[in-house]
Every structure is written in C-alpha cells, then in structure tokens.
TORDO-934051 format. One record per residue (C-alpha): residue in one letter; x, y negated, z negated. Coordinates in nm, 4 decimals, m for minus. Each point is the difference from the previous one (the first is absolute). Example, Ala and Ser with C-alpha at 12.3 -4.5 7.8 and 13.67 -1.06 7.14 Angstrom:
2
> A,1.2300,0.4500,m0.7800
> S,0.1370,m0.3440,0.0660
REM end
This chain:
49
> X,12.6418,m13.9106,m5.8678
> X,m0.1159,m0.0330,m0.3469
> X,m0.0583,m0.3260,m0.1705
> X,0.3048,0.0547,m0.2365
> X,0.3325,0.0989,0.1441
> X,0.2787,0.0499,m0.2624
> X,0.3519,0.0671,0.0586
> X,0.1807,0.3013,m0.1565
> X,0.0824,m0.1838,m0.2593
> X,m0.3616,m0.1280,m0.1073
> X,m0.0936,0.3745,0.1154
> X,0.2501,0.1472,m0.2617
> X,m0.1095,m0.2621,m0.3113
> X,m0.3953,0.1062,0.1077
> X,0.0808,0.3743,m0.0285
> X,0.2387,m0.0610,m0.3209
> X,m0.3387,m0.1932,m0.1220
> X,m0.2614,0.2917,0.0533
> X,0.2385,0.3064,m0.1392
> X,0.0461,m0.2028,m0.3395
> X,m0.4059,m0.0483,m0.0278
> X,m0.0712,0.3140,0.1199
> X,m0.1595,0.2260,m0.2628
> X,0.1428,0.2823,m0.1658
> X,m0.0286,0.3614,0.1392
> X,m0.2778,0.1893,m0.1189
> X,0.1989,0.2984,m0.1626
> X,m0.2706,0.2640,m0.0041
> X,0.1893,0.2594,m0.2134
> X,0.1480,m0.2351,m0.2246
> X,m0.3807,m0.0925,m0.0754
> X,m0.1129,0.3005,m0.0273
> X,0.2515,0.1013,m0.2283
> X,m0.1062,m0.3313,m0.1733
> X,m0.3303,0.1441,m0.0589
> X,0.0877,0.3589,m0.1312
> X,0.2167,m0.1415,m0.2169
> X,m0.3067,m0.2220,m0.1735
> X,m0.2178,0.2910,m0.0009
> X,0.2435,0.2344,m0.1632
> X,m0.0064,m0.2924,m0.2149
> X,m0.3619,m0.0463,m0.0592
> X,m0.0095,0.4061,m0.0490
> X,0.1911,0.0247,m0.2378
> X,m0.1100,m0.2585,m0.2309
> X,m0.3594,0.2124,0.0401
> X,0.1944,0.3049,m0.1095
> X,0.1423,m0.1454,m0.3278
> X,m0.3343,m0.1635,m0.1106
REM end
C-alpha cells in the first residue's frame, strides 16, 4: 500500500489538477512553419535593401 490512498473522487480532482498544468503540445510543424515564415521575412527585407 502506498502512503496516500485517495478515493475516486480525490483521484479524479488529482488528475483534473495535472491536465490543467500540464504544458502545451510541442506542435513541431506549426513551429517550423513559425520559422519559415520569419526567414521569408528576414529575406526579403535583404532583397529590398
């Protein structure tokens, strides 16, 4: 036995508890796309100088 026990309801308000804190998702596409987006960015402002 462990040293806490909880019933299902302290069980459920623990769970509730740790999938609001948990971090966002790392979206890797959406980053990259983050990325290309400053380069074309950067890029262009190269081009026009």
């Amino acid at each position: 036995m462990g040293k806490y026990l909880f019933d299902t309801k302290g069980q459920m308000a623990v769970t509730k508890y740790h999938e609001k804190n948990k971090p966002a998702k790392f979206d890797k596409k959406q980053q990259l796309e983050k990325i290309r987006a400053e380069y074309l960015k950067k890029k262009q402002k190269q081009t026009d100088k």
